[in-house]
Each structure stands twice: as structure tokens, then as C-alpha cells.
N, C-alpha and C positions, 0 to 999 in steps of 0.2 A: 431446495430451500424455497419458501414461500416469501415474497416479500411483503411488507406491511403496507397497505395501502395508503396511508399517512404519511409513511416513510417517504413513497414515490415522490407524495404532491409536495412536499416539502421540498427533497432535491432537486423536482424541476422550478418550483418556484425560488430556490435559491436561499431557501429558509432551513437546509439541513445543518444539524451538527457535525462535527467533524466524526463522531463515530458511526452516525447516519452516515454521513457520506461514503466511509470505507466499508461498509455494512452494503449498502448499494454497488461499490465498485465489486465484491467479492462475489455478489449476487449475478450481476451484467459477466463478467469474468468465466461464470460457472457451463457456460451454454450458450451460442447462437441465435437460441431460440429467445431469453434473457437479454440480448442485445438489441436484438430485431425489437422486441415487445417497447422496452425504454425508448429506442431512437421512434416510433410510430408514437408515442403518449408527447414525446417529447414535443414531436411535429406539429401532433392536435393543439397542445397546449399555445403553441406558437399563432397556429392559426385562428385560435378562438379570443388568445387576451387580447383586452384593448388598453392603454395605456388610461383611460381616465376610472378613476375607483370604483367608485358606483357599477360599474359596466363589468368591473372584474372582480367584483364579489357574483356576481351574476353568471360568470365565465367561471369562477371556482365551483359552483352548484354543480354545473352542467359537466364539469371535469370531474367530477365527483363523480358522476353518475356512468360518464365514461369508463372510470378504473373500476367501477362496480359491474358494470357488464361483462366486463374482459373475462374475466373468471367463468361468465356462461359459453365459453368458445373453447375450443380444443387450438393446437397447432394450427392443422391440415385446416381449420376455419379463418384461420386470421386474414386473409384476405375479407371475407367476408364483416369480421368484426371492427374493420379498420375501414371499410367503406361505413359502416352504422356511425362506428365512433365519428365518424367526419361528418357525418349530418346529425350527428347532436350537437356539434360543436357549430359555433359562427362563424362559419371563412371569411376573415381578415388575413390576405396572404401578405405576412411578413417573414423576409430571410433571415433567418438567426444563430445566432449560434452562442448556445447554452456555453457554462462552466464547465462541462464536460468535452470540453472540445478537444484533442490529443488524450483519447482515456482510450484507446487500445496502444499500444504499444508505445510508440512514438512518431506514429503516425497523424497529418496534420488533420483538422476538418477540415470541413466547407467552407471557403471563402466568403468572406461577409459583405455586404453593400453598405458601408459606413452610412451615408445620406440615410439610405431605410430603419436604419438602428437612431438616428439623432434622439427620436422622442423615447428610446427605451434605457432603464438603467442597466447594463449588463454586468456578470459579477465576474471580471475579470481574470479568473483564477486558471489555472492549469493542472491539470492531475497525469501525472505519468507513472507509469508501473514495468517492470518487468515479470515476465511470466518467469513459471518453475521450469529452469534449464536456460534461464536465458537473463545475460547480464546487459548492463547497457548505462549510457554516460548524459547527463542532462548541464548543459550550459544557464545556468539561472542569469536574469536581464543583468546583473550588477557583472558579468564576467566567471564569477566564481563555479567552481566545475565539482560535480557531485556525481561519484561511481557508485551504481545501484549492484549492489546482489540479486540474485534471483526472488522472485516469489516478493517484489517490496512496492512500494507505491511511493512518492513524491508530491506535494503541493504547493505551487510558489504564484504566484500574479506575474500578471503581462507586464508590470514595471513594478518595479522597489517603491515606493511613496513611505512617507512618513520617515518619524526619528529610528524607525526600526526595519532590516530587511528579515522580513516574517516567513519560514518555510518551515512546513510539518512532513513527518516521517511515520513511516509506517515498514519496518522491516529492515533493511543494513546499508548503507552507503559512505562513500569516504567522501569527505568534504576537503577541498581545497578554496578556503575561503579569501577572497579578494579584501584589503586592507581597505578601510574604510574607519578613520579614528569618532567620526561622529557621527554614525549610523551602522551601531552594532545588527549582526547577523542573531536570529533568535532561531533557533533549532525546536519546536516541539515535535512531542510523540504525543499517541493516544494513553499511552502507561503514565502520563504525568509525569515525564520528563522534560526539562528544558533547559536549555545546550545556550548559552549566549555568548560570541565572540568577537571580537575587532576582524581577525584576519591571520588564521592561521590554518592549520591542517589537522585535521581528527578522523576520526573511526567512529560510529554511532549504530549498534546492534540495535533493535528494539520489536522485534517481530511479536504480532500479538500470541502468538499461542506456545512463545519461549518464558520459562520461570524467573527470566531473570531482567534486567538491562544493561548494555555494557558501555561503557565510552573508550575511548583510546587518544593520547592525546600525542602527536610526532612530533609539533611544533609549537610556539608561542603558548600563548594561557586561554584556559576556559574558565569560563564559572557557571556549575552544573547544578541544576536544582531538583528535588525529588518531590513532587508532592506530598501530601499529609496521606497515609495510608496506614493500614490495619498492622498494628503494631509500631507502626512509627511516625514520628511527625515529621515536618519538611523541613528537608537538610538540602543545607547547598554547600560545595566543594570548589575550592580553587584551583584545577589541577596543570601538572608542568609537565613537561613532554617527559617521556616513556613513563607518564602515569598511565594506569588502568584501571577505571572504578568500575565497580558491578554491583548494581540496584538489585537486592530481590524482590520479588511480587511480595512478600512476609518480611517482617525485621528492624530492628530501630535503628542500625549503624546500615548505612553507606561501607561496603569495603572496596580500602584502597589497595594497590597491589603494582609492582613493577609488572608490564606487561611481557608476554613469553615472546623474546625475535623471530618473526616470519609466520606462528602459529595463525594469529588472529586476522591480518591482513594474507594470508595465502589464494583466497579465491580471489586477490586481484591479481596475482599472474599465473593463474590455472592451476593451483595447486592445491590440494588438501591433505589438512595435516593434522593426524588425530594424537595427541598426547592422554592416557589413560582418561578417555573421553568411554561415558555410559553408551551402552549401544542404543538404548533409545535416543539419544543425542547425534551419533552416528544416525542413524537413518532419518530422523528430521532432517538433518542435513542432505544427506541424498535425495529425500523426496525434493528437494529445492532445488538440488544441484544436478540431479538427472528428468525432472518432472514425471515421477512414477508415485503409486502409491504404496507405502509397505504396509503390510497384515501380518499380525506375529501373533501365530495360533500356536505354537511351542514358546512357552514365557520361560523357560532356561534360558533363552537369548538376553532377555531384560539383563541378565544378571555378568553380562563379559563387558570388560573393558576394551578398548581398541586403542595398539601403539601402532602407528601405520604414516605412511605419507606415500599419495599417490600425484601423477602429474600425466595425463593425456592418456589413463588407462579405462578401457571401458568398463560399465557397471557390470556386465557379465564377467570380468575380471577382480572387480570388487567382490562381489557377491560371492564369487569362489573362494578367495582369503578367508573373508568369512565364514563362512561353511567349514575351510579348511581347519581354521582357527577354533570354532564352536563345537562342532561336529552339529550341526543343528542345518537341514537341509532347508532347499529353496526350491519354488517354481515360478515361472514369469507365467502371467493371464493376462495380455494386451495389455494394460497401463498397471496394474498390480504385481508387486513382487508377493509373494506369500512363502513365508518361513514356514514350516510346519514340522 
């Protein structure tokens, strides 16, 4: 995937959308080579702006002109295009360090020189993600502790400020939210959801490329708001513990629904558990849960349901139920599973 050149200058200058920005994480994410390119632009950019205006509309021309050369360079050139890019830029060496700072894993950046940063405004933010096959636990500044599923992303600030402690979601996590009576926690997603609480415990599905959105509620009260979308207008819900509401991308009603014990929350203790679950549904899920890709070139498959629960069993032992179950065969090619 190609990234938009506007897109770049935007994220590094701190003027991206939130869908920009996970549009760029998914991009950096895809390849090495994706990471390498962004952290080198990121650099330049550092070393060319100057804090007074004038001088950084001047510094955006030349960054311009930087993201416009890149594209003349292969790989195996980027030394080369990164020595150019550095002399069209201004060396002003200042240590920085962007809003993408902790955007591989949960690993920290670079350490900053507070003094050096004094004349710059930096945008405080934090974006953490887990990869596909791989779960992982994020401590937000207020205390309150959020379990990521695989394949999801996370955004919170270096400190809570204002009447609101603001974090967006991107993909499954369980919130254990800290009580705080007058600075509600506000949950959004890119799907035009938002989750607002005092201080209790939920489940929040919202992955972009799922039909639906789900909430789960263990503890205390939510109130959940859907955006205005194509066929319906925005609805909000009060819900009480073992409610379960499910948004679909289409539809005027919100439905609400007792949730199933252990179904939904199972990949927080290693367990997956398929109740008359679509097999396209099933293998979304594996791709997240084992990070492979599936290919279904026999669409017989599309059409089984899956009763199953598994716990510490390999995918090549999945993959066999399956086959056993469908009669629809499989082959592994390095990262692809292919039914065929």
C-alpha cells in the first residue's frame, strides 16, 4: 500500500485525523522498510523546522519537496535518498520525539532532552498496538488497566488533563476503569462509537474490518453512544452489567442482548470458543489469533458453522477439525493458510 503524501505531512506535523493516523499505523506496521522510510522523514522534519512561522512555512516547501523525491529511489537507494533529503532540509539539530513515540509494540522511544524541547509544542499522545498473535496489557496515567487483543491499537496522552480522560480504540480490549466521580473516562472508536464511564469494567470489540460493534458491560453503568449512520440515527444506551449491545455498520435499532458466559471474554485466558459462529468469522479470528493469512479458494467453506472451543491447541490442529468437519482441504505457504 501506497501512502498519501499529505497523509505523511500531516501525521508528522501532528495535524492527522484520527483515521489518518491509524491509516499510517497500518501502513508503518505492513513492512520494515515502511518504518525505516517514516522514522528517516520524521528525522528530516525535526531537523529542518524552526519554531518561529515564517521559517516553517518555508521548512514545509522544502519537506514537500523531500516526500516528493522519495518516490525517485528504490530500497537498496535509501541511503542515498536520505543523505539528499538532508541537504535539502536546514540542519537545525533538535532531539525529539514525535507522537508516535511507543508505536511498535510497547516498546519505549528515545529519550528526550526536556531543555531542548522547552520552545517546541509537542503532542503528547501515545499509540500502542498489538500485533496479530500477540496480546498485551497497557497501564493508562489515571491507573486504570486495558487488555488489548491481538491485531488492536490504543491511544491515551502522557497525562489525563481536562473534565475528561479521552482514549480511542481501534480493535478489542477489556477496560478496568479507575473511579474517578468528576472526570469521566470517554472510550472512542473510529466506527463512531463512544463508551463514557465513571469507573467500572467493560469489553469493547470495534476492529475496523468487523460488520459489527460490541460492548460488554461486567460492572457498574455505561452510556454508549452510536453515531448517526446509514439507516440510523444516534442512539445512546444505558447499559448494566451482563448487558451486551451490538452496533451494526446498517440499522436503526442498537440491539441489546444478555451476553453468552465465557464466549466473548475467552481470549483473555487463552481460550477460544466458537458457538454456531460463520466460518468467515472463525478465520478472522485466527488470522488475529495465530497471525497467518487465510485464502478460501473452495467458497463451500463460507457456508459451515463452527461449535468448538479450543485452549493451548495448535493451528495445525485447528485447521484439521476443520477439514475434518468440512471435508474442504488446506495447505500452509509461509504466512498463508489456503483452503482449496
Amino acid at each position: 500500500m501506497k501512502m498519501d503524501e499529505e497523509i505523511i505531512i500531516r501525521v508528522i506535523r501532528g495535524e492527522a485525523t484520527q483515521k489518518e493516523n491509524m491509516r499510517m499505523l497500518d501502513w508503518i506496521r505492513e513492512s520494515d522498510d515502511n518504518l525505516k522510510e517514516f522514522s528517516e522523514l520524521k528525522m528530516i522534519w525535526t531537523l529542518s523546522s524552526t519554531p518561529d512561522e515564517m521559517a516553517r512555512e518555508e521548512d514545509l516547501i522544502n519537506f514537500k519537496k523531500v516526500i516528493s523525491a522519495r518516490s525517485a529511489f528504490s530500497v537498496k537507494d535509501r541511503k542515498f535518498w536520505y543523505g539528499f533529503a538532508t541537504a535539502v532540509s536546514a540542519a537545525i539539530v533538535i532531539l525529539f520525539v514525535g507522537f508516535f513515540s511507543g508505536i511498535l509494540g510497547f516498546k519505549d522511544s528515545i529519550s528526550t532532552d526536556k531543555k531542548e524541547l522547552a520552545n517546541l509544542t509537542a503532542v503528547n499522545q501515545r499509540y500502542m498496538y498489538t500485533d496479530k498473535g500477540v496480546k498485551g496489557k497497557v497501564v493508562l496515567p489515571d491507573g486504570s488497566v486495558v487488555l488489548l487483543n491481538s491485531g488492536s491499537t490504543i491511544k491515551y496522552p502522557d497525562k489525563f488533563t481536562g473534565s475528561a480522560r479521552e482514549v480511542e480504540l481501534s480493535g478489542e480490549g477489556y477496560f478496568d476503569v479507575v473511579k474517578d466521580s468528576l472526570n469521566p473516562m470517554i472510550v472512542t472508536t473510529i466506527k463512531g462509537i463512544k463508551v463514557k464511564v465513571l469507573g467500572t469494567k467493560f469489553l469493547l470489540k470495534s476492529y475496523d474490518n468487523d460488520s459489527e460493534t460490541k460492548a460488554i458491560l461486567y460492572s457498574g453503568k455505561i452510556n454508549l453512544t452510536a453515531e448517526a449512520g446509514k439507516n440510523r440515527e444516534e442512539q445512546s444506551i444505558i447499559m448494566s452489567p451482563n448487558d451486551c449491545v451490538v452496533v451494526p455498520a446498517e440499522g436503526e435499532l442498537l440491539v441489546t442482548k444478555t451476553r453468552k458466559e465465557g464466549n466473548d471474554d475467552a481470549w483473555m485466558r487463552g481460550e477460544l470458543i466458537f458457538t454456531n459462529t460463520p466460518m468467515p468469522e472463525v478465520l478472522k479470528i485466527l488470522e488475529r489469533w495465530y497471525g497467518k493469512t487465510f485464502v478460501v479458494n473452495n467458497k463451500s467453506l463460507n457456508g459451515f458453522d463452527l461449535n468448538a472451543s479450543f485452549k493451548n491447541e495448535s493451528l495445525i490442529q485447528i485447521l484439521g477439525i476443520i477439514e475434518f468437519c468440512t471435508s474442504v482441504k488446506y495447505r500452509i505457504d509461509e504466512d498463508k493458510v489456503i483452503f482449496y
